[in-house]
N, C-alpha and C positions, 0 to 999 in steps of 0.2 A: 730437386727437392722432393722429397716423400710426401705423399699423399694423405692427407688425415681423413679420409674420408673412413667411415668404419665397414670393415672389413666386414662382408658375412661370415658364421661357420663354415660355409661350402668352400667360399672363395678361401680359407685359411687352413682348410684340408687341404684343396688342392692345393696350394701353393707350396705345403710340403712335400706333397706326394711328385711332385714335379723339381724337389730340390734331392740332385743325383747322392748329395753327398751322405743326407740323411736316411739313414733304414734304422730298423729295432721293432720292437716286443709291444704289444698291447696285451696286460693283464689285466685283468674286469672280473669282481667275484660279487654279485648284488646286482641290481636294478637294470641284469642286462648289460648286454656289449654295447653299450651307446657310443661312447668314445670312438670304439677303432669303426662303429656302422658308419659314423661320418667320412672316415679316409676311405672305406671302400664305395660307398655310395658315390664321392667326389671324382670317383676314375685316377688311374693312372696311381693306383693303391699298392700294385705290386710291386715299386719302385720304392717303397718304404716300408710295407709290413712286411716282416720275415716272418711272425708268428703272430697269432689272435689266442687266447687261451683265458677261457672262464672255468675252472673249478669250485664248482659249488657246492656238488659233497663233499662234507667235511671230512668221512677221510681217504678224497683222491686229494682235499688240498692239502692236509696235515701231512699226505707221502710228498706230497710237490714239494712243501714250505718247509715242514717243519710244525711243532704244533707251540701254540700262545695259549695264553689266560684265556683270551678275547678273541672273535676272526674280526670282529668291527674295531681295530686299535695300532696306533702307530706302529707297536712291533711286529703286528704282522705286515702291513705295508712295508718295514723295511725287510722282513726276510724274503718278499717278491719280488722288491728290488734288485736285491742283493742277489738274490737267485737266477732269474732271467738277465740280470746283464752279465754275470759269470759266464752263463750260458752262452747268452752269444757271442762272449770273445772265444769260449772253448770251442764253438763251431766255426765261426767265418772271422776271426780276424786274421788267417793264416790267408785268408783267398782273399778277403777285402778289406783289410784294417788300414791300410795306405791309401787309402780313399775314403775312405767313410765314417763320417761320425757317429759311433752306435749312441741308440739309446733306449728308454724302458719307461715306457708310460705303465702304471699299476694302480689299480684302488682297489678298497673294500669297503663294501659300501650295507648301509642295511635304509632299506624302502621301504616308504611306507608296507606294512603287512597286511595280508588279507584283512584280519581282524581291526588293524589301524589302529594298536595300542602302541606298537612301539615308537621309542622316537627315532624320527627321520633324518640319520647323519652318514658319514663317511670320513675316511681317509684316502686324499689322491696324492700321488707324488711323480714326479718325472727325474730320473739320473741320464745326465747327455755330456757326450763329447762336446768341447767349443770346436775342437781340431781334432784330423785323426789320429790315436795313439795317444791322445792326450790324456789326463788322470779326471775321472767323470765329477761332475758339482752335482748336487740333490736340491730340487726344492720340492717341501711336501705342505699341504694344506689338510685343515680341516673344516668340514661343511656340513653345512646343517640346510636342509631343505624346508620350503616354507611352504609349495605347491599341497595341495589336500588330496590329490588323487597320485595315485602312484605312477602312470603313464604318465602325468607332466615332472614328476621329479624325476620319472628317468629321463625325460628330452634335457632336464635343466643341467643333470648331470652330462650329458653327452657335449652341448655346450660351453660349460664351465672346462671343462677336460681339453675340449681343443681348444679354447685359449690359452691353459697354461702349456701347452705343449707349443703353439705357437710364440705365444711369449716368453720360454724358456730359449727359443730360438733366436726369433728378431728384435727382442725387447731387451736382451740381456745387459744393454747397458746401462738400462735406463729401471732403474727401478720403480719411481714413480709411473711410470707407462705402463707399466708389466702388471704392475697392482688394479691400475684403471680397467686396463683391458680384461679382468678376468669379469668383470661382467659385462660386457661387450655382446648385444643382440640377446639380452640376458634383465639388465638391470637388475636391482639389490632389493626388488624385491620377491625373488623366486629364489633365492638361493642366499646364505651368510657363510662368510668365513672369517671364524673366529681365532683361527691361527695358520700362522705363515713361518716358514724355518727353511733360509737360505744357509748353504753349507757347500762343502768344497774350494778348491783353491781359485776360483772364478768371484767367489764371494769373501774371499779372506777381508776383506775392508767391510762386507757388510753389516751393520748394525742390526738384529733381529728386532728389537728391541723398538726401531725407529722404524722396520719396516710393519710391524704390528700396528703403532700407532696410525699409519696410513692408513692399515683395513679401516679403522674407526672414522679418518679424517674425511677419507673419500665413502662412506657410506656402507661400508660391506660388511660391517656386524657396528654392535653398539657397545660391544666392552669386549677387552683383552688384558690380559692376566703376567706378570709377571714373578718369577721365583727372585729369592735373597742372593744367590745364584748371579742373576742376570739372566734367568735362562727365559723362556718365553714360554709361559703353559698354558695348557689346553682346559677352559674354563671346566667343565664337564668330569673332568681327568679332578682336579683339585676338590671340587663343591657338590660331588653327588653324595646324595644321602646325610652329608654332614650339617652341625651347626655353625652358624656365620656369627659372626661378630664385625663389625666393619665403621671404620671413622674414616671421614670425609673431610680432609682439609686441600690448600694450597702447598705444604709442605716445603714452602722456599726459603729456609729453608726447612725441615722437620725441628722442631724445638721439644727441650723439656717438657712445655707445657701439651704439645702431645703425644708425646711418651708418656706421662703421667695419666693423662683423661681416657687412654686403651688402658692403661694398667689398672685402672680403677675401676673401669665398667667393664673389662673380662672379669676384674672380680667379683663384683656381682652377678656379670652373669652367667658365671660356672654354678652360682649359689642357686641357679633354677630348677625348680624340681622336675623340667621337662628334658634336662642333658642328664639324666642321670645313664652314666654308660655311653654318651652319643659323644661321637669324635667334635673337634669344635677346629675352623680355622676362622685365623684373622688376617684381616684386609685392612691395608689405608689406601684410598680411595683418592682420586682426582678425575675431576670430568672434567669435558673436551671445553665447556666453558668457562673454565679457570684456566683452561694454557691457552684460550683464546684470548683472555682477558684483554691483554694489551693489542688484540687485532691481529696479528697473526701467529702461528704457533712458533716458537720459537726453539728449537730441536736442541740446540745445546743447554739449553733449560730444561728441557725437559728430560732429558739423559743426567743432567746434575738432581735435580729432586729424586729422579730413580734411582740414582744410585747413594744418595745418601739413606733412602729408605731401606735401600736392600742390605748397607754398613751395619744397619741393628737388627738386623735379620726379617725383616718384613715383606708377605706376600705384596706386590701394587697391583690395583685395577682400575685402568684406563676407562671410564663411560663417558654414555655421549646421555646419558638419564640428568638432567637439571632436576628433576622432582624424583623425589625420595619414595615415592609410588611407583614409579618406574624402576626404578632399581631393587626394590621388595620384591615386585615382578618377577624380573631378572634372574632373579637366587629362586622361585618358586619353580622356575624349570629341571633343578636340579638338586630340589630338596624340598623334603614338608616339614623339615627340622624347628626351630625356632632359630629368629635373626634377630641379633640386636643392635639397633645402630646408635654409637656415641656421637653426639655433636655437644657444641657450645651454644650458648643463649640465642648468638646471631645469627645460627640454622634453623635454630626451632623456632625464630621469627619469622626466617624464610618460610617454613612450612606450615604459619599459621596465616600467611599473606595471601589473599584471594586474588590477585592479580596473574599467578601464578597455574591457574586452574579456569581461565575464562574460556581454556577452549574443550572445558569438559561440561557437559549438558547440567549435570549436578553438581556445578563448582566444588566449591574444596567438602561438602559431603560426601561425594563422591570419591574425590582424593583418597580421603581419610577411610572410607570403607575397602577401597582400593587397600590403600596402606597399610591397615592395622587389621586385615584381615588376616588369619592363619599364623598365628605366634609370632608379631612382632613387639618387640617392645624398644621405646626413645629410650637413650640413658643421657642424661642431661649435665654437660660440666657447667659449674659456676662462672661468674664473672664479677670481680670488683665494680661497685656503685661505683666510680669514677670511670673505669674503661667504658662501664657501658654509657655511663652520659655523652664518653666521646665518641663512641659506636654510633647514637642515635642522632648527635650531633653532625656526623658525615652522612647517615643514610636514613634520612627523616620519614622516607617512604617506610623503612623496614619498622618503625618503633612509632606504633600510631598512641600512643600512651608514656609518654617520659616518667621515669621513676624518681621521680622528685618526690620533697616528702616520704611521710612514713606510710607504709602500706598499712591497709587494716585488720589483714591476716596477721591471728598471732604468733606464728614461727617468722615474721618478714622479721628481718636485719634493716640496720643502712649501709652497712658495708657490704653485702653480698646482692646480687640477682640471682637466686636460681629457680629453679623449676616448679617451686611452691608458691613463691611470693613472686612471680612475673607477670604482669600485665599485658593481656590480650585485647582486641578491639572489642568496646561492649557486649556487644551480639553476638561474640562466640563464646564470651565468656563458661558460657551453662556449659557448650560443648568442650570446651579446659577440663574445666572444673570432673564434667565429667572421665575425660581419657588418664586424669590423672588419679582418681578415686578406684577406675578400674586397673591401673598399674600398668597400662598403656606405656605413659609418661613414667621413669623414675627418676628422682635424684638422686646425682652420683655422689659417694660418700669419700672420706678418708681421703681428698687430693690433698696435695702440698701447697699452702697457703704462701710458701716464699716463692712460690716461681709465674706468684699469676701477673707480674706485671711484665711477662715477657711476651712480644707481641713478632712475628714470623718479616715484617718487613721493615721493624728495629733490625733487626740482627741481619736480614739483606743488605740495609742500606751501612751498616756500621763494617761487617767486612766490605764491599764494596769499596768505602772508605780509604780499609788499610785501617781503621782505629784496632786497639786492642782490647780486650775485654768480653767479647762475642759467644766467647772458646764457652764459658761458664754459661750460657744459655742453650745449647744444642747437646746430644747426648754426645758424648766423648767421642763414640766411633765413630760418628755423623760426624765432629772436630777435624777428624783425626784422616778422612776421606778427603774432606774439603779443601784443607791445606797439600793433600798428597796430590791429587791430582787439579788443585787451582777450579775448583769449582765457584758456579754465581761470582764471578771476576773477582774473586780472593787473592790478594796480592800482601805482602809483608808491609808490614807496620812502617811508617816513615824513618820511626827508630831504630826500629833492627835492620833498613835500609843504611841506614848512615854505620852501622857496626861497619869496624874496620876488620876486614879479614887477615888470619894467621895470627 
């Protein structure tokens, strides 16, 4: 039985460097040759490296490569790939290709800078034989370094590198192993990776999609991104410099009702005099505490919310942010744009609950300075005076004030709650009052008054069922996905079961 003891990097260079079948390429263009300094430090180096190669002027690499946009960006990482594993079949697979598994360890990487303005990220990837002759799989990451001097993100990088090289190797079958292990004698907190992309015929079953969620589950970044696509992106690649728009629900499944509450507060918030000209993407959002809800994550759940999302064409982002300061955060690494975030009544109760904020020195002021700093602004959907009695009736923590009776604000309703006429705990009241006066807070306008009585785990539990009728609560595509591929345990109607066929 295999050992789980954790391996050091020493012990996991040598252990390749001493496995005959394995040889190939170390490309390194940033932070230093760390990578392959491990296999040769480790001995027994020449039984694996056929080549080490850093080019750094940009253009001995642009002759090597080819030239890109970007040296710090996927497509240059794959034209290194691509290049030195060419390479080494065009030289020695005539002398050793029946024995040995070539491969092509590559990054490019940008380190901290003298100056220390830039941000501290890279691209690493590995292409490896499983067998000799065999047709190569790629898996490539992205990293973001968290150390503050530039000597410790190059050690972290030299680290990080031979884990995936070793668990491209011995972890291959195991994907949840392979993911653990890349911060192995490392931990997650020197180092993030915000995306993962398994590819080739070694991975044809793999899910990218589910193996991103893991970076999240097991600790290795705190949000990942995906395309309408299905495809898996790279936070940084989508949300630099732009404006954000982003709703937060459970989406199980995505309803009408939010479809309508994005449709409504991207239209107000294109109407900001701060986008004028500035690109704008949108996000629906789920965090790691809504697929944990029921205690564990449930993975074919989670692949059915994603892809009914991405049916109506919507970016998803996966976080592990519970507070809505954290996630503001999040986007400020990658833009000084203006964010707007849509929620419903029972978010913004979330986020006026001090319970919430006990483990910040300045409770929810603190939050809230956090939060509403640097152009953000709440855009607030409605909710029917009946749902929310039963809102407050299930979570009496979240509604310290029942809207009973008539409010004494004269825009309040009795059939609506929203953003003007809601009641907060007495004492924060002034501070409401105020975030709403300075347009912190807005109400959202123009929603559709027929669809607010549709609520995301009616329509679970009614397909689930087999009842009919559901179809008219969910956006058509989102319908039309659900039934195609039997998503959230979607089965035919009892009746159209009994249809006689022919």
């Amino acid at each position: 039985m295999e050992s789980s003891e954790l391996l050091t990097t020493n012990r996991k260079a040598l252990t390749i460097n001493l496995d005959q079948a394995k040889y190939g390429t170390f490309a390194e263009i940033g932070a230093g040759q760390e990578v392959a300094r491990h296999f040769f430090q480790a001995g027994g180096a020449a039984g694996t490296v056929a080549k080490s190669i850093s080019a750094y002027d940009m253009k001995f690499s642009d002759e090597i490569y080819g030239k890109t946009a970007r040296y710090v960006s996927k497509e240059r990482l794959g034209l290194m790939l691509n290049h030195e594993y060419n390479l080494l079949l065009e030289r020695l697979r005539e002398a050793r290709g029946d024995r040995t598994e070539f491969f092509v360890f590559a990054d490019t990487v940008a380190a901290k800078s003298f100056k220390g303005t830039n941000e501290a990220h890279g691209w690493m990837g590995v292409r490896f034989e499983a067998t000799p002759n065999s047709t190569p799989s790629d898996i490539i990451l992205h990293v973001r370094m968290v150390d503050k001097e530039n000597i410790l993100q190059q050690q972290a990088l030299g680290i990080i590198g031979v884990n995936l090289v070793y668990g491209s190797f011995y972890y291959i079958n195991d994907q949840d192993r392979f993911i653990k292990s890349l911060a192995d004698n490392l931990g997650v907190d020197r180092i993030e990776v915000d995306m993962i992309n398994f590819s080739g015929e070694l991975f044809a079953n793999v899910d990218n999609r589910l193996m991103s969620l893991k970076l999240v589950e097991y600790g290795l970044t705190n949000a990942v991104m995906f395309g309408p696509k299905g495809e898996v992106l790279q936070p940084s690649a989508v949300l630099y410099k732009k404006a954000i728009v982003v709703e937060r629900g459970s989406f199980r499944p995505v309803t009408l009702v939010n479809e309508d509450m994005m449709r409504c507060a991207l239209a107000q918030f294109l109407q900001e005099p701060a986008l004028k000209g500035v690109d704008v993407v949108v996000l629906m959002e789920i965090t790691m505490h809504n697929l944990l809800a029921s205690g564990n994550i449930d993975h074919k759940d989670f692949l059915d919310r994603v892809d009914t999302l991405a049916a109506i064409g919507n970016n998803v982002l996966i976080s592990n942010y519970l507070e809505f300061y954290r996630l503001t955060s999040y986007f400020r690494r990658y833009t000084k744009q203006m964010v707007g975030v849509a929620m419903g009544i029972n978010n913004l109760l979330e986020v006026f609950n001090e319970r919430y904020y006990e483990n910040l020195d300045g409770g929810i002021l603190e939050s809230f300075g956090r939060l509403f700093k640097n152009l953000i602004k709440l855009y607030i959907y409605p909710m029917r005076k009946s749902a929310y009695d039963r809102y407050c009736l299930a979570n009496p923590s979240e509604c310290p004030v029942p809207m009973t009776g008539t409010s004494l604000h004269p825009l309040a309703t009795d059939v609506w709650v929203n953003a003007i006429n809601l009641q907060v705990q007495i004492h924060l009241r002034n501070l409401y009052a105020h975030l709403l006066e300075n347009h912190y807070i807005a109400q959202i306008v123009g929603y559709d008054t027929n669809i607010m009585e549709i609520f995301s785990r009616d329509v679970l539990n009614t397909i689930q069922r087999g009842e009919p009728g559901w179809e008219a609560m969910v956006p058509a595509k989102a319908a039309a996905v659900i039934k195609e591929r039997r998503l959230f345990g979607w089965k035919d109607s009892p009746a159209a079961q009994l249809q006689p066929v022919g």
